[in-house]
C-alpha positions in Angstrom: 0.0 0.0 0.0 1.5 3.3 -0.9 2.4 6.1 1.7 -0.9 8.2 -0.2 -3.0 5.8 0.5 -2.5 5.7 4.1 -3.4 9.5 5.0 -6.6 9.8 5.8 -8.0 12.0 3.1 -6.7 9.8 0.8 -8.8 9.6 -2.3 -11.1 12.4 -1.7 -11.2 15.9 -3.1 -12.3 18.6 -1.1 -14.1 22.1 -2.0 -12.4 25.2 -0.4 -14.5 28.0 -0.8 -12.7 31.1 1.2 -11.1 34.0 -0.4 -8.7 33.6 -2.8 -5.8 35.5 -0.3 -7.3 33.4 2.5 -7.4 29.7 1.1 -4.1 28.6 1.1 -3.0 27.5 4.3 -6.1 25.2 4.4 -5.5 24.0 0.9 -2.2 22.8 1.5 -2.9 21.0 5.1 -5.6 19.4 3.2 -3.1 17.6 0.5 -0.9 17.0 3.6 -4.0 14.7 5.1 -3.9 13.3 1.4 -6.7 14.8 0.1 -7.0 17.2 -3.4 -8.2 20.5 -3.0 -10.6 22.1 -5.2 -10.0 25.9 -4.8 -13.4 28.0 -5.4 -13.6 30.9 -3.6 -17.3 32.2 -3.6 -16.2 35.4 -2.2 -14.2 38.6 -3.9 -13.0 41.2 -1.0 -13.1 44.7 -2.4 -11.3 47.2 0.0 -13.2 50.7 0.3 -11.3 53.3 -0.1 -10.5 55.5 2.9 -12.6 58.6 1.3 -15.2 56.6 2.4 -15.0 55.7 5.0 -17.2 57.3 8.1 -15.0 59.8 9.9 -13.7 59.3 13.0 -10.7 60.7 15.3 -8.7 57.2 16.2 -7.1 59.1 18.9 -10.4 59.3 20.6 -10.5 55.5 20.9 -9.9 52.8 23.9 -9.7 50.0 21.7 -9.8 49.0 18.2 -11.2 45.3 17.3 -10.6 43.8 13.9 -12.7 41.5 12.9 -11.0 39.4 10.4 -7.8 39.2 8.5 -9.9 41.0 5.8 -10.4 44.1 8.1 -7.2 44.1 9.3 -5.4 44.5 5.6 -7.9 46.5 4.1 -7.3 49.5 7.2 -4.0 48.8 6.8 -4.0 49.6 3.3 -6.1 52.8 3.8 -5.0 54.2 7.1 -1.4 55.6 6.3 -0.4 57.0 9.5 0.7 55.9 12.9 -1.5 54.2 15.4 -2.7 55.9 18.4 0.1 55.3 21.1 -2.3 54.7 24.1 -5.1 52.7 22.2 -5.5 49.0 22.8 -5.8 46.4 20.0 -8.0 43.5 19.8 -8.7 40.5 17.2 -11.7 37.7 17.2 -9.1 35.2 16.5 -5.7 33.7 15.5 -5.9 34.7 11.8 -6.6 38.2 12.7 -3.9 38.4 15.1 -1.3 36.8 12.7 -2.3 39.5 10.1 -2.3 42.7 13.0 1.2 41.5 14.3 2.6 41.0 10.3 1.8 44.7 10.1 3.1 45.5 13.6 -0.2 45.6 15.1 0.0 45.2 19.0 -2.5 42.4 19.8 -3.8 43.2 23.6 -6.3 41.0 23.6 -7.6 37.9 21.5 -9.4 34.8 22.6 -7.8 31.8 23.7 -10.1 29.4 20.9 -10.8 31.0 17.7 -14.3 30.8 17.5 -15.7 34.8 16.0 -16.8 37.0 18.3 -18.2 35.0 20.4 -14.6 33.6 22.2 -13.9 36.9 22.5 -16.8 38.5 24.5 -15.7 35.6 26.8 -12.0 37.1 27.4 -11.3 39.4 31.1 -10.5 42.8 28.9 -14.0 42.6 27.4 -16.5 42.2 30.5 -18.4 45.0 31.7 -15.9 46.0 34.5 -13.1 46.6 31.9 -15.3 48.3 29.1 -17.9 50.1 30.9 -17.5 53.9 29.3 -15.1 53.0 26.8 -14.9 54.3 23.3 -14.6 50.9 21.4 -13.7 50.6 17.2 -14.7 47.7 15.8 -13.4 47.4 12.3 -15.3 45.2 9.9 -16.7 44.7 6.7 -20.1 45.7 5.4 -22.9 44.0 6.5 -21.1 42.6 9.7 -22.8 41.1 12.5 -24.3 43.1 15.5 -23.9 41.1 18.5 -20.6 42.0 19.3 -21.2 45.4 19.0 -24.9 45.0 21.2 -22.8 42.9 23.8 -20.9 45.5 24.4 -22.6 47.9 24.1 -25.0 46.4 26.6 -22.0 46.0 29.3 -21.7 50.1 28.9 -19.0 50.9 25.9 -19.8 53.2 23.0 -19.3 51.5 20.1 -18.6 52.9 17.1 -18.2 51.3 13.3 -15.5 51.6 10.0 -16.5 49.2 7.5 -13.0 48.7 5.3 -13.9 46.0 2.7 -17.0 44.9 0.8 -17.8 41.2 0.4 -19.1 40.5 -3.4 -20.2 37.4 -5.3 -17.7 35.7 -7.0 -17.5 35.0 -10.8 -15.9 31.5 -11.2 -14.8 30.3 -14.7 -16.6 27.7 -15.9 -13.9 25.4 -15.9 -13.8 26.2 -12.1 -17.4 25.5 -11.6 -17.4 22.1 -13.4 -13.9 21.2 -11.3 -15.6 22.2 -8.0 -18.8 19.9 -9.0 -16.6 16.5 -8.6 -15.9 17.4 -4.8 -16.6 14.8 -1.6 -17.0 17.0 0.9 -17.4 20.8 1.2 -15.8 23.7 3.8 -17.7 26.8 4.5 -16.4 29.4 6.8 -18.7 32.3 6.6 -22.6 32.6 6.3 -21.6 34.9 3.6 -19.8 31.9 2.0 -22.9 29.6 2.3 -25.5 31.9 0.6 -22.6 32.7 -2.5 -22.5 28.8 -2.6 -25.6 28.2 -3.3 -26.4 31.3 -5.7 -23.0 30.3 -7.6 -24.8 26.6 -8.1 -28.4 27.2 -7.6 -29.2 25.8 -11.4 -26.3 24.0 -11.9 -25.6 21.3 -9.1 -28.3 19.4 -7.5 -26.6 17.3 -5.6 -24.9 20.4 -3.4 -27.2 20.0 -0.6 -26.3 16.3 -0.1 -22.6 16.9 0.2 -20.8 16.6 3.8 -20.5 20.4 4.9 -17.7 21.4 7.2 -18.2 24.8 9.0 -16.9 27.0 11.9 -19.5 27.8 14.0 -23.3 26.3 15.0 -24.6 29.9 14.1 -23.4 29.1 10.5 -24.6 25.5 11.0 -28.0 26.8 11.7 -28.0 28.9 8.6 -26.5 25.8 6.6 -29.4 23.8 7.7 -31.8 26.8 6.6 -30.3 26.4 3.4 -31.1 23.1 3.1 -27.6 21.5 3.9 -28.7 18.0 5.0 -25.0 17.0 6.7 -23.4 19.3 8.0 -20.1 19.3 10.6 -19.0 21.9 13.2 -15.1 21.6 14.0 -14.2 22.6 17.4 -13.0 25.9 16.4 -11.9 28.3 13.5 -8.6 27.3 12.7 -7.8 25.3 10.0 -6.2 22.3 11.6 -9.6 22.2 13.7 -11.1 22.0 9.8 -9.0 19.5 8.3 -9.4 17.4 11.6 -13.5 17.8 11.0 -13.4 16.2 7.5 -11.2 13.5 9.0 -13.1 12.7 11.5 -16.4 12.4 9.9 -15.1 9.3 8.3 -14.8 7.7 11.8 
């Protein structure tokens, strides 16, 4: 028996569907666990340009909280000046603190699982003692969720919003869309990523909604499910060795 065989993805190809700039790192631990990856993201990330953003004065600010990698490169990429010396920096999860510290972002706070907002809310810095009266930036893209900012605002911050970077529908090749049709199984990361999904192949792949689904978090299970996902996986948190170990594990 060859040393392919053995891994336990062996023989299976599985659909990534994040961000082209995000996909990588899961692609390849995939083929490490033997399996192929089919690479289709269903999501484009436009940055918005800083003119529009809504005007603020950072150096009024307690803390700053990214939301995702996404937010994190697309301020980067627009801000252009120094960062408030006595500000505090927080991220929702690993990803987002790997991209603040590769742009020299201090990272003050972050949660010990990676698992959204959510693990965050959970961390010391965040409870109402600690936030109660402060001026809190959350940067995000458009259309982000509310209940981080409604936590926290219920435990007494002020919370205001930059949105950095628009999420769009991606436009796959044909060739792409036929490619990603032969997959096993199927990772989704992002609600966002489950509704492109199923508009990309709404006419053109029946059998979608039968397919072993592997996603992040129950909220986007739930909203799977409503989509009418009929198998669908949670792994134990965001990162992608938590991922890979999902599709493995369903196989058990």
């Amino acid at each position: 028996m060859s040393t392919v065989s053995k891994l336990p993805l062996a023989g299976q190809q599985i659909l990534v569907t994040r961000p082209q700039h995000q996909c990588q790192a899961l692609a390849e631990l995939v083929e490490a666990a033997g399996g192929k990856p089919l690479i289709l993201p269903v999501i484009d990330i436009e940055t918005v340009a800083k003119k529009h953003w809504q005007t603020i004065n950072i150096d009024h600010f307690d803390w700053l909280i990214f939301v995702s990698r996404n937010a994190v490169e697309s301020f980067i990429a627009g801000w252009g000046h120094e960062l408030p010396k006595l500000c505090q920096f927080a991220a929702v999860g690993e990803g987002t603190a790997q991209a603040m510290r590769e742009h020299d972002i201090p990272v003050d706070c972050q949660p010990e699982i990676s698992n959204g907002s959510e693990g965050l809310l959970q961390m010391p810095l965040m409870q109402a003692s600690q936030v109660r009266g402060k001026q809190i930036l959350i940067v995000r893209g458009n259309g982000g969720r509310e209940h981080m900012a409604d936590t926290l605002t219920a435990r007494g911050a002020n919370i205001t919003y930059i949105e950095v970077y628009q999420r769009v529908l991606a436009q796959p090749t044909a060739a792409k869309l036929k490619q990603a049709m032969m997959a096993d199984k199927v990772i989704c990361t992002s609600v966002a990523g489950v509704d492109n999904l199923c508009s990309i192949f709404m006419n053109t792949w029946p059998d979608l909604l039968d397919k072993p689904l592997t996603v992040v978090s129950d909220r986007i299970k739930q909203h799977a499910s409503s989509r009418g996902f009929k198998t669908i996986y949670v792994s134990a948190d965001a990162s992608d060795n938590a991922v890979v170990d999902t599709l493995i594990n369903m196989d058990d």
